[in-house]
GUKOL-722797 format. One record per residue: x, y, z of N, C-alpha, C in turn; chain. Coordinates in steps of 0.2 Angstrom, whole numbers. Layout:
! residues N
@n_c1:X | n_c2:Y | n_c3:Z | ca_c1:X | ca_c2:Y | ca_c3:Z | c_c1:X | c_c2:Y | c_c3:Z | chain:A .
...
//
This chain:
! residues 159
@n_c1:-70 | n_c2:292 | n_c3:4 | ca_c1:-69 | ca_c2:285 | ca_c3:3 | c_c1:-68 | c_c2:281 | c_c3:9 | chain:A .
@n_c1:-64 | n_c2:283 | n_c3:17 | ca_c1:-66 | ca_c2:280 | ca_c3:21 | c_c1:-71 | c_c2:278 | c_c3:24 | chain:A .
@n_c1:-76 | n_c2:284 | n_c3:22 | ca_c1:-85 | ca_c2:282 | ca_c3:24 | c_c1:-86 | c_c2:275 | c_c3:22 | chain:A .
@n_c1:-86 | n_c2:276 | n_c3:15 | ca_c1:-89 | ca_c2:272 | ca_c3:10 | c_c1:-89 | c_c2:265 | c_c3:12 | chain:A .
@n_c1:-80 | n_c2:263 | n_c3:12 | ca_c1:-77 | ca_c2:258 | ca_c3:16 | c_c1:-79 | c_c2:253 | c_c3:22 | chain:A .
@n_c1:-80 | n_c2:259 | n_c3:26 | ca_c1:-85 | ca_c2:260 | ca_c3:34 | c_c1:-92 | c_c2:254 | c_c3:32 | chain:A .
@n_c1:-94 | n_c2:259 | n_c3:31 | ca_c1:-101 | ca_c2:255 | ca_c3:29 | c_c1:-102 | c_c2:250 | c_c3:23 | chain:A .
@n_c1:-98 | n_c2:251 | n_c3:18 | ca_c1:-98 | ca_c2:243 | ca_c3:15 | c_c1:-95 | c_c2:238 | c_c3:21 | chain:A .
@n_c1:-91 | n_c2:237 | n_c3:24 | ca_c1:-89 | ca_c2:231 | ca_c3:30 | c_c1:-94 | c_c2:230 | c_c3:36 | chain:A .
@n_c1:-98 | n_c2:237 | n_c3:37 | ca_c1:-103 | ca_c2:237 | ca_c3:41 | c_c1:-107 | c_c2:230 | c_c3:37 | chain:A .
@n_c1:-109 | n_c2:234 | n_c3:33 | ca_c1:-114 | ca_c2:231 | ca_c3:29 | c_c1:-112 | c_c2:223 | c_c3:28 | chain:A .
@n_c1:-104 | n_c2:220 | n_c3:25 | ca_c1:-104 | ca_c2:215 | ca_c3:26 | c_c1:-103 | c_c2:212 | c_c3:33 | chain:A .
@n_c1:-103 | n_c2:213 | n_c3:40 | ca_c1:-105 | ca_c2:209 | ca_c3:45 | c_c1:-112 | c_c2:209 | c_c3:46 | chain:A .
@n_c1:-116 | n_c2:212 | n_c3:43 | ca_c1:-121 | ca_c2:210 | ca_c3:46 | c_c1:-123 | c_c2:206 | c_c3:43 | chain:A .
@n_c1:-121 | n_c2:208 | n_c3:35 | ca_c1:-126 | ca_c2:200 | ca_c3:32 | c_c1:-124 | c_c2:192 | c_c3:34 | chain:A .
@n_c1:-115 | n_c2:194 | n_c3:37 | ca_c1:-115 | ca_c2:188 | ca_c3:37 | c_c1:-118 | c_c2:184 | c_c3:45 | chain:A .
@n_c1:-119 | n_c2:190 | n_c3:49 | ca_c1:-123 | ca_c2:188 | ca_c3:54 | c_c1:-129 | c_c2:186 | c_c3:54 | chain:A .
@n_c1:-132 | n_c2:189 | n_c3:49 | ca_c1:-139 | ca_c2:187 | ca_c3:51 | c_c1:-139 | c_c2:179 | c_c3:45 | chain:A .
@n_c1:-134 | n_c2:179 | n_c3:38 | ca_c1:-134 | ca_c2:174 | ca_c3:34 | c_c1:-132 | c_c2:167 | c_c3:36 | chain:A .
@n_c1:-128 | n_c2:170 | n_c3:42 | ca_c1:-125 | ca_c2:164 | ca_c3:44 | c_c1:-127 | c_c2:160 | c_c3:49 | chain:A .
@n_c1:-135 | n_c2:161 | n_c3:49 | ca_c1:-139 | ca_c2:158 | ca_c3:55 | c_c1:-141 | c_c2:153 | c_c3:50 | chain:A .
@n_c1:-142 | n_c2:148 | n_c3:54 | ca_c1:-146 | ca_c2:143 | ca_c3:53 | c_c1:-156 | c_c2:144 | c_c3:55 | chain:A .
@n_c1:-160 | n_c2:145 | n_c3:51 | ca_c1:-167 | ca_c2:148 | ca_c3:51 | c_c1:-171 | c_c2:143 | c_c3:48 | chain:A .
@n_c1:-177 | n_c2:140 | n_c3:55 | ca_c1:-181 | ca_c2:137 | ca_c3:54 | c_c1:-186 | c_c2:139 | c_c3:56 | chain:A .
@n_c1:-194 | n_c2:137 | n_c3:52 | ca_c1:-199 | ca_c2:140 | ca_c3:53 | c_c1:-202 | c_c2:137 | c_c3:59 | chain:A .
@n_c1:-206 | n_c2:141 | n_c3:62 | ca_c1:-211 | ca_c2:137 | ca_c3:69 | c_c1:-219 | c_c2:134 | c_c3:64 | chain:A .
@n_c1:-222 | n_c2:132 | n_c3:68 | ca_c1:-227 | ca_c2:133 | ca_c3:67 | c_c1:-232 | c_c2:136 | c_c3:66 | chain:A .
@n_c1:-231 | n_c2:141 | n_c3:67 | ca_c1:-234 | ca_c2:150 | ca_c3:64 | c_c1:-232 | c_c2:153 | c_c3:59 | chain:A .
@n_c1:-228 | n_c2:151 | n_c3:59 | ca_c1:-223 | ca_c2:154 | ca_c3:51 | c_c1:-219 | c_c2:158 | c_c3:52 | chain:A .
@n_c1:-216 | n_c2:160 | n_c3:60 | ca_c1:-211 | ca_c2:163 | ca_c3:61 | c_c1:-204 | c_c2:160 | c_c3:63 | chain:A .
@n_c1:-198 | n_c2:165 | n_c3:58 | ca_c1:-192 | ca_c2:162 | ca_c3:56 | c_c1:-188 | c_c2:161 | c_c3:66 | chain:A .
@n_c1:-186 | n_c2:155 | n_c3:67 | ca_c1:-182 | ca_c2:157 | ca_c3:73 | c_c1:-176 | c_c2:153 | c_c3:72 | chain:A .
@n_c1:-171 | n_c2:158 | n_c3:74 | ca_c1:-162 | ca_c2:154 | ca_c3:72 | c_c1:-161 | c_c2:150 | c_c3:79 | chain:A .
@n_c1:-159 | n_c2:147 | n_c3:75 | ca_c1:-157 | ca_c2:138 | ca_c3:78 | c_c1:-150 | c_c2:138 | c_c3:78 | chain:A .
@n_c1:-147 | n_c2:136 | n_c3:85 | ca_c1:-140 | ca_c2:138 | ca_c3:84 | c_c1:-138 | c_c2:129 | c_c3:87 | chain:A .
@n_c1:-133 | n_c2:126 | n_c3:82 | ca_c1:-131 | ca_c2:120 | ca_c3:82 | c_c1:-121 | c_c2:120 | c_c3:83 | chain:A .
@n_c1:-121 | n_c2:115 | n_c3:88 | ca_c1:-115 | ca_c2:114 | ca_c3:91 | c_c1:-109 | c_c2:110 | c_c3:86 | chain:A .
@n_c1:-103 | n_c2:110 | n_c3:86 | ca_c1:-101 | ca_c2:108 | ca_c3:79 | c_c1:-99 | c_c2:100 | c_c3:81 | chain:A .
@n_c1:-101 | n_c2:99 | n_c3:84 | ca_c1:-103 | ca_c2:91 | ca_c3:87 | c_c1:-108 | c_c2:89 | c_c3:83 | chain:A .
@n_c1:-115 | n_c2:92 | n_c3:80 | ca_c1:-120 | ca_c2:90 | ca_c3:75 | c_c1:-116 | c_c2:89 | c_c3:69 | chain:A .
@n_c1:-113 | n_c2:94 | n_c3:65 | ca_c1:-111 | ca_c2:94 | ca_c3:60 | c_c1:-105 | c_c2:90 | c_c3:58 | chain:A .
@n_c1:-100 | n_c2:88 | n_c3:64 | ca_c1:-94 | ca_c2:83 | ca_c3:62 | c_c1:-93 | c_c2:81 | c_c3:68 | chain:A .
@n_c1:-94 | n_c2:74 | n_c3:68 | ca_c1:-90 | ca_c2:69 | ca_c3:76 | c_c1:-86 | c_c2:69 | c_c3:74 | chain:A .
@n_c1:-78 | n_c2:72 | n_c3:76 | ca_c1:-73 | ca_c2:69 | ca_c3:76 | c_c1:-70 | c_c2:63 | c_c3:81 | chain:A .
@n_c1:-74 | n_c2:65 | n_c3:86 | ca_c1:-72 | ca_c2:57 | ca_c3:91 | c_c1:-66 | c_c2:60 | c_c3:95 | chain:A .
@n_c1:-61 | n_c2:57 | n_c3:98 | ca_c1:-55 | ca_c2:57 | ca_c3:100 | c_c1:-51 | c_c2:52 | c_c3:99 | chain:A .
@n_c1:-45 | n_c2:52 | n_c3:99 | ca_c1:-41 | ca_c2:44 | ca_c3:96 | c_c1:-37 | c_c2:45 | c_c3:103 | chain:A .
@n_c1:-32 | n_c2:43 | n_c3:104 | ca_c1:-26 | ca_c2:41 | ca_c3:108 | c_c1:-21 | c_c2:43 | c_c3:104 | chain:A .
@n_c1:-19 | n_c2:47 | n_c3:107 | ca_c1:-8 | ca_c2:48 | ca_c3:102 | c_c1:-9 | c_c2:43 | c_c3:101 | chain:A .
@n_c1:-6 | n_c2:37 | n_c3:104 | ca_c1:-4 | ca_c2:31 | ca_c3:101 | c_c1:-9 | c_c2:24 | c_c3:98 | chain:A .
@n_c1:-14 | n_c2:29 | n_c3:98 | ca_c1:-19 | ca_c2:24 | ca_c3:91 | c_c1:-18 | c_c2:26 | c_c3:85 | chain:A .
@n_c1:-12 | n_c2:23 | n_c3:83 | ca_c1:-8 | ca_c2:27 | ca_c3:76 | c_c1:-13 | c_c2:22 | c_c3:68 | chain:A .
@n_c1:-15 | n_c2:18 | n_c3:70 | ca_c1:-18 | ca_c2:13 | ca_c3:66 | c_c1:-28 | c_c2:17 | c_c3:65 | chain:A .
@n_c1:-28 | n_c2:18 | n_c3:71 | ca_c1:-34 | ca_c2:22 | ca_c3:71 | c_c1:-36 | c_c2:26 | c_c3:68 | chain:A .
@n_c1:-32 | n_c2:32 | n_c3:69 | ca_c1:-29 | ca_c2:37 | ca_c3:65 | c_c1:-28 | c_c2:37 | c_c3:58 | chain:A .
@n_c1:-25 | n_c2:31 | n_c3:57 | ca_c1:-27 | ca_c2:31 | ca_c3:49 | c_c1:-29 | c_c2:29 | c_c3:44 | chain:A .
@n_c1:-35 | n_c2:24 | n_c3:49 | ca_c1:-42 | ca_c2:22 | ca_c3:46 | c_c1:-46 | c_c2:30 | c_c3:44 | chain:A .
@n_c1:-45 | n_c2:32 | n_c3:50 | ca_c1:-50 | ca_c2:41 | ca_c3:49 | c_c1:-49 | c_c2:43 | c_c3:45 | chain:A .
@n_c1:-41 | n_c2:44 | n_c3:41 | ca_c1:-40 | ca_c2:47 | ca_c3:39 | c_c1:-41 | c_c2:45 | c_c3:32 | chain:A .
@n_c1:-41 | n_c2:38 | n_c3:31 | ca_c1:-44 | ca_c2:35 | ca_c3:24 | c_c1:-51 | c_c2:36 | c_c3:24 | chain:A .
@n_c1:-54 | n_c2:35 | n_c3:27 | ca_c1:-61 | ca_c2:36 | ca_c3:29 | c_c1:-64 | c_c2:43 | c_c3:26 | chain:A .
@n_c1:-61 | n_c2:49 | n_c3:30 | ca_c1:-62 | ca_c2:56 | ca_c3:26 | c_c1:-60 | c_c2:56 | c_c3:19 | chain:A .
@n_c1:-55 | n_c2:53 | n_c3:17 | ca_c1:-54 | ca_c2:52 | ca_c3:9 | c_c1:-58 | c_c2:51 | c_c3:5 | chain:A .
@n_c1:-60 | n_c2:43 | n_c3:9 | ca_c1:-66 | ca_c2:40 | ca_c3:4 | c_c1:-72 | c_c2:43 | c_c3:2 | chain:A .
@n_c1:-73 | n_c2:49 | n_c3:9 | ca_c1:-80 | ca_c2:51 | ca_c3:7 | c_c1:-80 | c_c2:60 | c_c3:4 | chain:A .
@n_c1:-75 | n_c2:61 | n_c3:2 | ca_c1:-72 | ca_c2:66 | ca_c3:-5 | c_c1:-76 | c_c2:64 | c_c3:-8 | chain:A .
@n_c1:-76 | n_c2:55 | n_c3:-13 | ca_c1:-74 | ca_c2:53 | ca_c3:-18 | c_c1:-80 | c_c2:46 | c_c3:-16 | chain:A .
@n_c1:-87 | n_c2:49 | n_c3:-20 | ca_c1:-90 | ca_c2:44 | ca_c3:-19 | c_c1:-90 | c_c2:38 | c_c3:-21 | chain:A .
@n_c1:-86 | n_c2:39 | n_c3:-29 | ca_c1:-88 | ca_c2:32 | ca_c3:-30 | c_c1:-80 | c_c2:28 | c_c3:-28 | chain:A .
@n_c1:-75 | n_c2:27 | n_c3:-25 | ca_c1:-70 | ca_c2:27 | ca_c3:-22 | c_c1:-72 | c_c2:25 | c_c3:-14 | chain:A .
@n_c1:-78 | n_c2:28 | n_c3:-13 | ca_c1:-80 | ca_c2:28 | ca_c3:-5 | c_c1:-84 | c_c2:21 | c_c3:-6 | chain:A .
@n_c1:-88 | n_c2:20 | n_c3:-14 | ca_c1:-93 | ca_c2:13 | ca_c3:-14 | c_c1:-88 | c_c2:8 | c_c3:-13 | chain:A .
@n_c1:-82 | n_c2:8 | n_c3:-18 | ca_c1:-77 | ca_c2:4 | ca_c3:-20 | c_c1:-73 | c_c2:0 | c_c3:-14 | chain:A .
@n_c1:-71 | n_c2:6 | n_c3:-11 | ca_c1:-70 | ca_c2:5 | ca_c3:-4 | c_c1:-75 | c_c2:1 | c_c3:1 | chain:A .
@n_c1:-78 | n_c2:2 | n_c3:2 | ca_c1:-84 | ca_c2:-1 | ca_c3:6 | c_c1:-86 | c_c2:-8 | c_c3:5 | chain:A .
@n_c1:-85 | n_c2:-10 | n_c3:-2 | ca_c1:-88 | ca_c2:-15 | ca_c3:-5 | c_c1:-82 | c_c2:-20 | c_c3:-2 | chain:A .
@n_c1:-76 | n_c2:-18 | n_c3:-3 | ca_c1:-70 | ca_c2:-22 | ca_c3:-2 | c_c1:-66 | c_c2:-21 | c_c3:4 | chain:A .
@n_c1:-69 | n_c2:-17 | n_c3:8 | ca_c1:-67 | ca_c2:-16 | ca_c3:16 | c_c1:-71 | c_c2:-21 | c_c3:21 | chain:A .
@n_c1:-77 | n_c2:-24 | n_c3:19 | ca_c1:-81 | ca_c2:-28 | ca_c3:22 | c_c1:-78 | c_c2:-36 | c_c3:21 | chain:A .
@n_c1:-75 | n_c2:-37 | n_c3:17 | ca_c1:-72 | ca_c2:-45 | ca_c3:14 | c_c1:-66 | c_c2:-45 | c_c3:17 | chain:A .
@n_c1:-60 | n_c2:-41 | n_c3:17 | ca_c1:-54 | ca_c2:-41 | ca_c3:18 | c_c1:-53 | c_c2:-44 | c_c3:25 | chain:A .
@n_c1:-50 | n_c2:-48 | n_c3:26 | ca_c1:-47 | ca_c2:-49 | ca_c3:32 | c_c1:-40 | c_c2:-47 | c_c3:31 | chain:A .
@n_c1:-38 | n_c2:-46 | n_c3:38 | ca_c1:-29 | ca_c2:-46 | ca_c3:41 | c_c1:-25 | c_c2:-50 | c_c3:39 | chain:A .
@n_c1:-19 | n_c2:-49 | n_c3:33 | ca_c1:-15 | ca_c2:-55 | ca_c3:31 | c_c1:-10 | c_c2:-57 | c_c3:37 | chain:A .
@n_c1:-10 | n_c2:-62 | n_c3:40 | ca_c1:-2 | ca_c2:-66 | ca_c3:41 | c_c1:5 | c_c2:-61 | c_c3:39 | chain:A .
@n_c1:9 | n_c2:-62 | n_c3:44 | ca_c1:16 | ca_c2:-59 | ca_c3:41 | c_c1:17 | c_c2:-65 | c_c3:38 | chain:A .
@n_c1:17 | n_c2:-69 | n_c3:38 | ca_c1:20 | ca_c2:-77 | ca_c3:31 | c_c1:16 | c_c2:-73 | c_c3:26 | chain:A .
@n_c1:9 | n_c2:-73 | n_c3:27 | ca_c1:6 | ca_c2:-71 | ca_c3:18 | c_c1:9 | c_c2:-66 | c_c3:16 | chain:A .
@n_c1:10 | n_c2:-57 | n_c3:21 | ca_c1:15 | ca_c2:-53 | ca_c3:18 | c_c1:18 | c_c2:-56 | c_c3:15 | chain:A .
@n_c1:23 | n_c2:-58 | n_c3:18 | ca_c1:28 | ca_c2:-59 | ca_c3:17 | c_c1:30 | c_c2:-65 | c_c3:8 | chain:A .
@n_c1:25 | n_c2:-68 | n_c3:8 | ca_c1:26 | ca_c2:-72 | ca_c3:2 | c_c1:22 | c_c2:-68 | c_c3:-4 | chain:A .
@n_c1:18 | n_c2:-63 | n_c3:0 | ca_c1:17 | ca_c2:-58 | ca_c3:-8 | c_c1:18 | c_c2:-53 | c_c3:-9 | chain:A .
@n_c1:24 | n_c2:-52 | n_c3:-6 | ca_c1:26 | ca_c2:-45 | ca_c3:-9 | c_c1:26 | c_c2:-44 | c_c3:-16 | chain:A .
@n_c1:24 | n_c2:-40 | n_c3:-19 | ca_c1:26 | ca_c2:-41 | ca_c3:-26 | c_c1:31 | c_c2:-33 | c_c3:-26 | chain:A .
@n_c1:35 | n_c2:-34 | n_c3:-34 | ca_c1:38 | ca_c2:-30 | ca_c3:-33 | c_c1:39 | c_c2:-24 | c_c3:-38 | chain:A .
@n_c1:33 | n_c2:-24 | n_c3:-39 | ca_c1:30 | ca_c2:-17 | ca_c3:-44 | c_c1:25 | c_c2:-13 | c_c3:-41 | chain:A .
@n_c1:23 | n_c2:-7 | n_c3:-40 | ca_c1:17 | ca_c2:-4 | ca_c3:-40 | c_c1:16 | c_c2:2 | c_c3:-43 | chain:A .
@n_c1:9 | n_c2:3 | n_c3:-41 | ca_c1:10 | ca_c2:13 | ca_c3:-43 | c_c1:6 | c_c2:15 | c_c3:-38 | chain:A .
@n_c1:7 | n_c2:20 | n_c3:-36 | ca_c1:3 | ca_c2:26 | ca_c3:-30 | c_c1:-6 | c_c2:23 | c_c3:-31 | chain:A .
@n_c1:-9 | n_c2:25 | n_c3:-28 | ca_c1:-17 | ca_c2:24 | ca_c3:-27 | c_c1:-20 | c_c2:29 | c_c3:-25 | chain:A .
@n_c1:-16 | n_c2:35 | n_c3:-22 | ca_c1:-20 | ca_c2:41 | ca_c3:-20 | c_c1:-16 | c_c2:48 | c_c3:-22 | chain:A .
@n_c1:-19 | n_c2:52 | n_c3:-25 | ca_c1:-16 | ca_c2:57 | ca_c3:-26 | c_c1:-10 | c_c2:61 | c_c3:-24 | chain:A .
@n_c1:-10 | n_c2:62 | n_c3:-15 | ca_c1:-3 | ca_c2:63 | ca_c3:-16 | c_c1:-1 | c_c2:59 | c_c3:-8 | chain:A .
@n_c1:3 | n_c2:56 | n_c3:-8 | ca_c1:4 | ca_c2:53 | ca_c3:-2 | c_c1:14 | c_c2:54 | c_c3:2 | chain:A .
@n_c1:12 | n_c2:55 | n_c3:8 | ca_c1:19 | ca_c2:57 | ca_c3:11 | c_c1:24 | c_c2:50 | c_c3:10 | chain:A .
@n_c1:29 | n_c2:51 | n_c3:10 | ca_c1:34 | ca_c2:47 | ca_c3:10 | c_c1:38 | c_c2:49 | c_c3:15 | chain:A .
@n_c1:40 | n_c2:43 | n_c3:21 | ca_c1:41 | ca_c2:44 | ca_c3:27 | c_c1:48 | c_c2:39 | c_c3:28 | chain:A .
@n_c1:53 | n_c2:42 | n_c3:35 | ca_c1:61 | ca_c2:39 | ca_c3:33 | c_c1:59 | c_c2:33 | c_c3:39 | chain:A .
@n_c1:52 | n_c2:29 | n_c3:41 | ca_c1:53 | ca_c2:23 | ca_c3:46 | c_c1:43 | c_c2:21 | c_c3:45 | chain:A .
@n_c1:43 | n_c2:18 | n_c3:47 | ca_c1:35 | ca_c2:15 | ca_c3:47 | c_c1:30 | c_c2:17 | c_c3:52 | chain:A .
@n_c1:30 | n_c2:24 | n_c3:54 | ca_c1:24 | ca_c2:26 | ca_c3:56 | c_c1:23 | c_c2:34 | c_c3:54 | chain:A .
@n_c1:17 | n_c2:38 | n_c3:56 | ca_c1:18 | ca_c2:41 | ca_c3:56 | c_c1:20 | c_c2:47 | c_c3:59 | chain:A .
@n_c1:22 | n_c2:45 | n_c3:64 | ca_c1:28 | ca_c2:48 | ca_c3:69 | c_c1:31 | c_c2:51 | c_c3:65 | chain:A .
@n_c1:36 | n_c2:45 | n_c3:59 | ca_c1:42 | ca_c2:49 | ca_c3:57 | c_c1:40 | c_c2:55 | c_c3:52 | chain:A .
@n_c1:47 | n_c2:56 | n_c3:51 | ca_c1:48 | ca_c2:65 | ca_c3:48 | c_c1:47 | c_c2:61 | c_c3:41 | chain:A .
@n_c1:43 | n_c2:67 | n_c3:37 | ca_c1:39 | ca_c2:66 | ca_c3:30 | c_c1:49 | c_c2:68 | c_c3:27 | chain:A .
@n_c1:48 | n_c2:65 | n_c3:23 | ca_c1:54 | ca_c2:64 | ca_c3:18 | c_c1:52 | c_c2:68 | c_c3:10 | chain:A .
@n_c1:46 | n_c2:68 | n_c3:6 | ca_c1:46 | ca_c2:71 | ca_c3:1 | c_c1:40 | c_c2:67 | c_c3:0 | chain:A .
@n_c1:35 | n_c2:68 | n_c3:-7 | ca_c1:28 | ca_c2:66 | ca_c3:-7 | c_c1:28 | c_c2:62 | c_c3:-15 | chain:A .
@n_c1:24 | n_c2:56 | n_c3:-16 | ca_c1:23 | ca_c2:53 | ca_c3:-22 | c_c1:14 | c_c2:56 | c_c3:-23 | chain:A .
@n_c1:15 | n_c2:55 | n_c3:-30 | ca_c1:9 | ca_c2:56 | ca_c3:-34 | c_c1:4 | c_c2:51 | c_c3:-36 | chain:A .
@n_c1:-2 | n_c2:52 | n_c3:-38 | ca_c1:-5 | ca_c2:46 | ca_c3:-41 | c_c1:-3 | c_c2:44 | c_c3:-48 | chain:A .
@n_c1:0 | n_c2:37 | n_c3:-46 | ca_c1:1 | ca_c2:33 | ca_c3:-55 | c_c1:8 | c_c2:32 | c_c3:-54 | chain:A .
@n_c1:11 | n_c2:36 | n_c3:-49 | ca_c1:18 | ca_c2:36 | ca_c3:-48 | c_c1:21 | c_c2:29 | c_c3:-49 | chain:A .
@n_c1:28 | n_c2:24 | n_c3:-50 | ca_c1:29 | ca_c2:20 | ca_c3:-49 | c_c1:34 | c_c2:19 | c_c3:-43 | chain:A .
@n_c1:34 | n_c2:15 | n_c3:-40 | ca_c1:36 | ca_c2:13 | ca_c3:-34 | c_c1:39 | c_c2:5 | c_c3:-35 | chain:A .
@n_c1:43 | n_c2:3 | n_c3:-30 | ca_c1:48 | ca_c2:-5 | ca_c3:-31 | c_c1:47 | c_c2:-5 | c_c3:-24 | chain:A .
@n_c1:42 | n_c2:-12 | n_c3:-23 | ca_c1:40 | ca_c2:-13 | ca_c3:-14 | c_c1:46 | c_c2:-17 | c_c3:-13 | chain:A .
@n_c1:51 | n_c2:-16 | n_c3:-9 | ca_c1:56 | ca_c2:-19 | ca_c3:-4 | c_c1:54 | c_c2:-23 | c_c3:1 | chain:A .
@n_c1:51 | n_c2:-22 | n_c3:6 | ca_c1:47 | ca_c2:-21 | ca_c3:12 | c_c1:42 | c_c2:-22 | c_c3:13 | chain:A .
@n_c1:36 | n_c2:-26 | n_c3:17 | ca_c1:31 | ca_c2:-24 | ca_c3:18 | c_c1:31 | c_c2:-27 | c_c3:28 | chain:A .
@n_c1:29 | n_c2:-23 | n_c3:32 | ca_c1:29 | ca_c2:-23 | ca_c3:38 | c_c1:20 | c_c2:-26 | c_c3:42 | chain:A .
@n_c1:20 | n_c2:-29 | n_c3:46 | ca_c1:14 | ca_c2:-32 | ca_c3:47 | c_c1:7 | c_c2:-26 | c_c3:50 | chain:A .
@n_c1:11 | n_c2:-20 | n_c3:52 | ca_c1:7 | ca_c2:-17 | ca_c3:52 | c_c1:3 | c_c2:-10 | c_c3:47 | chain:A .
@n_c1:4 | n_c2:-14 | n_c3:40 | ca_c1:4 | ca_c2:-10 | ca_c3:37 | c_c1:6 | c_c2:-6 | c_c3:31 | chain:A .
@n_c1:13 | n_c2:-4 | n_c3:33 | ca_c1:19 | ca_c2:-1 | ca_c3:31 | c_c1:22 | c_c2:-5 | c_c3:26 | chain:A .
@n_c1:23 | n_c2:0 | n_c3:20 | ca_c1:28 | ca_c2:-3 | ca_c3:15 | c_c1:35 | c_c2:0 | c_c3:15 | chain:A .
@n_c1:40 | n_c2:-2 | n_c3:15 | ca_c1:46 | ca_c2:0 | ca_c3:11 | c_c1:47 | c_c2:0 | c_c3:6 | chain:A .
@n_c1:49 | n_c2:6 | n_c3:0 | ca_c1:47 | ca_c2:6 | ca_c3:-6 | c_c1:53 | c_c2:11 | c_c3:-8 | chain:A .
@n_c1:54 | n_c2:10 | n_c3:-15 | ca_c1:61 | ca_c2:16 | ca_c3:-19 | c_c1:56 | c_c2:17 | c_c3:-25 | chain:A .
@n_c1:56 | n_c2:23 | n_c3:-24 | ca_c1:52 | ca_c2:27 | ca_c3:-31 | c_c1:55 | c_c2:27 | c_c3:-35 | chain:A .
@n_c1:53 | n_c2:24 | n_c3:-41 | ca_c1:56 | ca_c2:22 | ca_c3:-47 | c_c1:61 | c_c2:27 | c_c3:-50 | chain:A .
@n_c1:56 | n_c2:32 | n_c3:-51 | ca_c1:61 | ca_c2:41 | ca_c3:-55 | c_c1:66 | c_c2:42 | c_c3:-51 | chain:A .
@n_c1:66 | n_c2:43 | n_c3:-44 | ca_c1:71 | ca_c2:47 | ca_c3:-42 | c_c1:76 | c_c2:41 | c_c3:-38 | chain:A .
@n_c1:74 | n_c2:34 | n_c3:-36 | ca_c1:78 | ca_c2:32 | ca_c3:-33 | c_c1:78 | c_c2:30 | c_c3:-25 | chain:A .
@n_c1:72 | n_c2:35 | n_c3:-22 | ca_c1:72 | ca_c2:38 | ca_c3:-15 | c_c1:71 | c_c2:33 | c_c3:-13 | chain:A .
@n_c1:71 | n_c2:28 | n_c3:-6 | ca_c1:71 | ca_c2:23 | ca_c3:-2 | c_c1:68 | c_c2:29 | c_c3:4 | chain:A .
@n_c1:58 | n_c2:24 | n_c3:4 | ca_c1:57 | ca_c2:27 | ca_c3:12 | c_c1:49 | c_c2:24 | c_c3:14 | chain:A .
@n_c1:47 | n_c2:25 | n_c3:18 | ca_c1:39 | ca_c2:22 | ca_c3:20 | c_c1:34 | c_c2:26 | c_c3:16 | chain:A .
@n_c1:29 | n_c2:19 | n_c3:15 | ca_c1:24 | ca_c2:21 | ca_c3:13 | c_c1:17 | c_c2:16 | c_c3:14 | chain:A .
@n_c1:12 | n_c2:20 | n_c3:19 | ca_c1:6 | ca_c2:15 | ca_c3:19 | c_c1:5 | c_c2:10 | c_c3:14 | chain:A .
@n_c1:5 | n_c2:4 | n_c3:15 | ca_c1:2 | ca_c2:-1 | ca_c3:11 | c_c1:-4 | c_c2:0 | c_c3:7 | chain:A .
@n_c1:-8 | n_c2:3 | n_c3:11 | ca_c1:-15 | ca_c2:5 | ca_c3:6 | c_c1:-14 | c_c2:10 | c_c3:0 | chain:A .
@n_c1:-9 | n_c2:13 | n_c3:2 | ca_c1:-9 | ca_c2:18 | ca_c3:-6 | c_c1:-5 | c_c2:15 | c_c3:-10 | chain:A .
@n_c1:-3 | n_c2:10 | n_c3:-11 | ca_c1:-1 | ca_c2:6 | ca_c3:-17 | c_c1:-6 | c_c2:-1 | c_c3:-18 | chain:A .
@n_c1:-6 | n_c2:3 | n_c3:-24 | ca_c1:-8 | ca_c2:-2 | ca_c3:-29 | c_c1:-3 | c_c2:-7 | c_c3:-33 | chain:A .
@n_c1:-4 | n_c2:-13 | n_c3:-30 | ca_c1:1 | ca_c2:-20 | ca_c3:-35 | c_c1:-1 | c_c2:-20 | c_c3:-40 | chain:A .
@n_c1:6 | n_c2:-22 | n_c3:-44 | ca_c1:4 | ca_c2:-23 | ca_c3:-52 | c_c1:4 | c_c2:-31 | c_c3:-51 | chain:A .
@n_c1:1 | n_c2:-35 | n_c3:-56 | ca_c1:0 | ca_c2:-42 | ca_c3:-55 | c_c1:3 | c_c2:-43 | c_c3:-63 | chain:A .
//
């Protein structure tokens, strides 16, 4: 039974060795593995700790590209937008919403610095208190009562 074992695991590194090349043909028609840097496959970039806005553009950004047609929707309406005024904030707060993303952290201050507090769902309802110029909502989850931060992108106004 340990034999067996043995050479089944034998068996599965090799395939994954030899499967887990990437293999392109030449000219002649001989296979040669091509070995790619994971630089080709995903540019992560680099941000600065404290490009805490940049950071969360990426992070919607990978969201969006989950979710295609969420990524066209996006796109469409990320090129119009401009930067509201804290007066505009500020005169439109509305004061109903519901979650926009699946699950989204609920934080005790407006960045993500702070300590995650508990998590809202999609459709959730929410009562915006607060909207901060950078962003940030201060919001009380309807069901439970809870008072804490939440990106302004992941809610959606009711009108």
């Amino acid at each position: 039974m340990l034999r067996l074992t043995s050479i089944l695991l034998v068996g599965i590194g090799v395939t994954l060795a030899v499967a887990g090349r990437d293999l392109e043909t030449s000219p002649g028609g001989t296979e040669i593995a091509v070995t790619r840097s994971s630089s080709d496959i995903f540019d992560a970039g680099t941000l600065a700790i404290e490009d805490e806005a940049g950071a969360i553009e990426r992070a919607l950004e990978a969201t969006r590209a989950l979710d295609p047609v969420q990524s066209a929707e996006a796109s469409a309406t990320s090129s119009a937008v401009a930067p509201a005024s804290t007066e505009q904030l500020e005169s439109e707060v509305a004061d109903h919403g519901v979650v926009a993303a699946s699950r989204v952290n609920l934080r005790d201050g407006p960045s993500t610095a702070n300590r995650v507090l508990d998590q809202v769902v999609l459709g959730q309802e929410v009562e915006i208190l607060n909207r901060t110029a950078d962003g940030w909502a201060q919001i009380r989850v309807v069901d439970t009562g809870r008072e804490a931060y939440i990106f302004d992108r992941f809610i959606k106004t009711e009108s």
